[in-house]
RODO-2510 file (C-alpha; in nm, 4 decimals, decimal comma):
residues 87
     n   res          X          Y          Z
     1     x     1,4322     0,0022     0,5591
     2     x     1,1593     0,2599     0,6695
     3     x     0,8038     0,1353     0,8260
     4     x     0,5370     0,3117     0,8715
     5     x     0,1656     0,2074     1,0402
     6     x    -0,1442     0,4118     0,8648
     7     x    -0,5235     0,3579     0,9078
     8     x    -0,7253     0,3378     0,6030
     9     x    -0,9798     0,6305     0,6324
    10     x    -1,1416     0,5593     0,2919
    11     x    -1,4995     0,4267     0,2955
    12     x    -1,3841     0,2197     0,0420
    13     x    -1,0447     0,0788     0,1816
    14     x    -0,7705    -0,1023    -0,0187
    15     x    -1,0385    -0,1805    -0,3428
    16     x    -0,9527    -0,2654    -0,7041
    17     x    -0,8532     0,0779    -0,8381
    18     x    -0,6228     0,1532    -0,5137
    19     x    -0,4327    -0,1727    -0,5856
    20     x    -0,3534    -0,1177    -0,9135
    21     x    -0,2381     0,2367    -0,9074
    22     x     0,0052     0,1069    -0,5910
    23     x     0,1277    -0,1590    -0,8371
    24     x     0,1875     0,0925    -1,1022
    25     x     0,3764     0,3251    -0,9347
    26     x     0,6268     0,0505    -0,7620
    27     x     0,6859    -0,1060    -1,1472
    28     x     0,9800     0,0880    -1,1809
    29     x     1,1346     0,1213    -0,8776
    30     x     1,3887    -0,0373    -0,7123
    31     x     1,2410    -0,0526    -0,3458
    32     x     1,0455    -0,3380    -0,2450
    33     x     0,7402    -0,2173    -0,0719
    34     x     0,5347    -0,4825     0,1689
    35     x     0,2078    -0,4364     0,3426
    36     x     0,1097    -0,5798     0,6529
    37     x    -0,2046    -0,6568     0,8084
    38     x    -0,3313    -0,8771     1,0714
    39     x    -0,0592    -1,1010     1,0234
    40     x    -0,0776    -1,1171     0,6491
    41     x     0,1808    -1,0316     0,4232
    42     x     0,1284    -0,8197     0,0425
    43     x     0,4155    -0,7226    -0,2077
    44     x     0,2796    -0,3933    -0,3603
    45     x     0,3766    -0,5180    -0,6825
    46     x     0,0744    -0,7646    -0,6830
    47     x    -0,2819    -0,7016    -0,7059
    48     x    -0,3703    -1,0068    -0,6073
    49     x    -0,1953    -1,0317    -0,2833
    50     x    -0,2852    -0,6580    -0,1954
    51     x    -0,6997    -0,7293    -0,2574
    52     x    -0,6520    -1,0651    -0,0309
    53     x    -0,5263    -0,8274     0,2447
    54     x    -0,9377    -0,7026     0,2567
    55     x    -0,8179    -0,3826     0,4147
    56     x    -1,1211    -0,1882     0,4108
    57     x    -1,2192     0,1331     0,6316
    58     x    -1,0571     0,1705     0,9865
    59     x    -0,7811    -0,1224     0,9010
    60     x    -0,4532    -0,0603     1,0523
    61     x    -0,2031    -0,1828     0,7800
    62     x     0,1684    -0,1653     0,7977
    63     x     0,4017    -0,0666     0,4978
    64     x     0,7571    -0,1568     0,4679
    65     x     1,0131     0,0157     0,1948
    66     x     1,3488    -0,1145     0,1502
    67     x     1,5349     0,0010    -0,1777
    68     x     1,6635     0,2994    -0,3183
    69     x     1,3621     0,6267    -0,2377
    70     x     1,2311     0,4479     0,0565
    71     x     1,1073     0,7553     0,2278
    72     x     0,9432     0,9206    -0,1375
    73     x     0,8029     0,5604    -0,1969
    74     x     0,6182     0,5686     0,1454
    75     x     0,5007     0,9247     0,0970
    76     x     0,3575     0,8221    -0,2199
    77     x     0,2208     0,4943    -0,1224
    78     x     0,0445     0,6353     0,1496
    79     x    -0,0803     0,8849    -0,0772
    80     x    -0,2613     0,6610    -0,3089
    81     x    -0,4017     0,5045    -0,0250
    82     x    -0,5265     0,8305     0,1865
    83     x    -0,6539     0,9768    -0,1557
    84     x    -0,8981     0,6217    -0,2176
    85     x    -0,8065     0,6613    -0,6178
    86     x    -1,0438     0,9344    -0,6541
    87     x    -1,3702     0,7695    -0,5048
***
């Protein structure tokens, strides 16, 4: 299991787009990623429960990988999120 804390620098934090290309590139694999923030809990393979997060700019949010690639599944993860889907 790997952890690591990131702040969303985005203007437009954890939005629509973000979500679903963080579901879309867990689909397949076999780590189970979490987010964390503010006491809430999101499985990255859910829309839904990542948008209810309302991570927007400046949130501090958690992620968790356990599985098989834990360490390229964070580096991507965190990717998608740094990169704001292209906005």
């Amino acid at each position: 299991m790997i952890t690591k804390e990131i702040e969303i620098k985005t203007p437009h934090g954890l939005h629509l787009r973000v979500a679903a290309k963080i579901v879309e590139a867990n689909k397949d694999s076999k780590t189970q990623v979490i987010f964390l923030k503010d006491g809430q809990k999101a499985d990255a393979s859910s829309i839904l429960e990542l948008l209810l997060l309302e991570a927007g700019e400046k949130s501090r949010i958690q992620i968790i990988a356990d599985g098989e690639n834990e360490q390229k599944t964070i580096h991507d993860v965190t990717e998608i999120l740094m990169d704001g889907a292209g906005i």
